[in-house]
C-alpha positions, 0 to 999 in steps of 0.5 A: 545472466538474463538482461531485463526486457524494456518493457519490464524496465518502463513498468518498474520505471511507472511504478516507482513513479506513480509510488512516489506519487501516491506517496506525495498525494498521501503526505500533502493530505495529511499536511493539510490536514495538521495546517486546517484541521489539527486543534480545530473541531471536525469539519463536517462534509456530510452531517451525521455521516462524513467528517474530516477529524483530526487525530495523532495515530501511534498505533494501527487500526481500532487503537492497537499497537499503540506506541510500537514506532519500531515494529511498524517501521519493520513491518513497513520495511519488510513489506516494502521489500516483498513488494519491491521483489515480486515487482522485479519478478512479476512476468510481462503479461498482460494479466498481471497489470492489475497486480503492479497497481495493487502492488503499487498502492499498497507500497505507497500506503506503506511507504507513506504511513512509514513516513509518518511514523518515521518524522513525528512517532505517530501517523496523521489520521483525518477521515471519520465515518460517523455514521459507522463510527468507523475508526479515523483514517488516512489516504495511505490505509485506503490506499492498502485497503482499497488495494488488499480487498481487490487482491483478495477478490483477485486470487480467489476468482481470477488468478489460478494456482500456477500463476504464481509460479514466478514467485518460486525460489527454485529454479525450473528445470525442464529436461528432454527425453531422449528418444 
């Protein structure tokens, strides 16, 4: 059985900690969000373009799903443990670094959202872009968004094929030849 390196234990040790943190930023944004905003009219930050509105999410994006408490809680767990799994599995190497904080805010979106729904059925949305009429959002979806985007821009131009390699359930055999 092979022992986790040190290294491998300080990285997983930062990312449970800056987790929580994001996590913690992310539920006191939205607390103050119900204590200044929550029965209030929007406050405008910059007229016509962006405001702070306070709305009681029980879907997804856009009004989807709306009232699926247990669905998005699964899918929050789920994700969390996928999340939790690469993490473990995730080599050393410099070049992955971008992926543990990518990894994290998307865990902390997840968790942090999850939280939400878990305490009070719905989740605490305040940011609106009404310039683009932009659904109403949170620190935890820009969290995932933020993270999903560079993610996406990642695979496509910087990570090859074989990066991944680590990720695979089969265990890599490597056999001499005899000579």
């Amino acid at each position: 059985m092979n022992k986790m390196s040190k290294k491998k234990k300080i990285f997983l040790a930062a990312d449970a900690f800056f987790i929580a943190l994001l996590v913690f930023l992310d539920q006191y944004t939205k607390h103050l969000a119900v204590v200044h905003l929550m029965d209030k009219p929007p406050f405008k930050i910059i007229n016509g373009v962006l405001e702070l509105n306070f709305l009681k999410n029980s879907g997804a994006a856009f009004g989807l799903l709306q009232n699926q408490k247990v669905f998005f809680i699964l899918v929050a767990i789920m994700i969390l443990i996928i999340i939790a799994y690469v993490l473990f599995r995730l080599p050393d190497e410099k070049k992955y670094n971008i992926m543990h904080i990518l990894l994290v805010l998307i865990a902390s979106g997840a968790a942090g959202n999850m939280i939400d729904r878990v305490r009070q059925d719905y989740v605490v949305d305040f940011i609106y872009f009404v310039i683009i009429n932009f659904p109403i959002f949170n620190v935890a979806d820009i969290y995932v968004t933020v993270a999903t985007f560079v993610f996406v821009i990642l695979f496509l131009f910087y990570y090859q094929e074989n990066d991944f390699s680590f990720l695979s359930f089969r265990q890599q055999k490597k056999f001499r030849e005899f000579k």
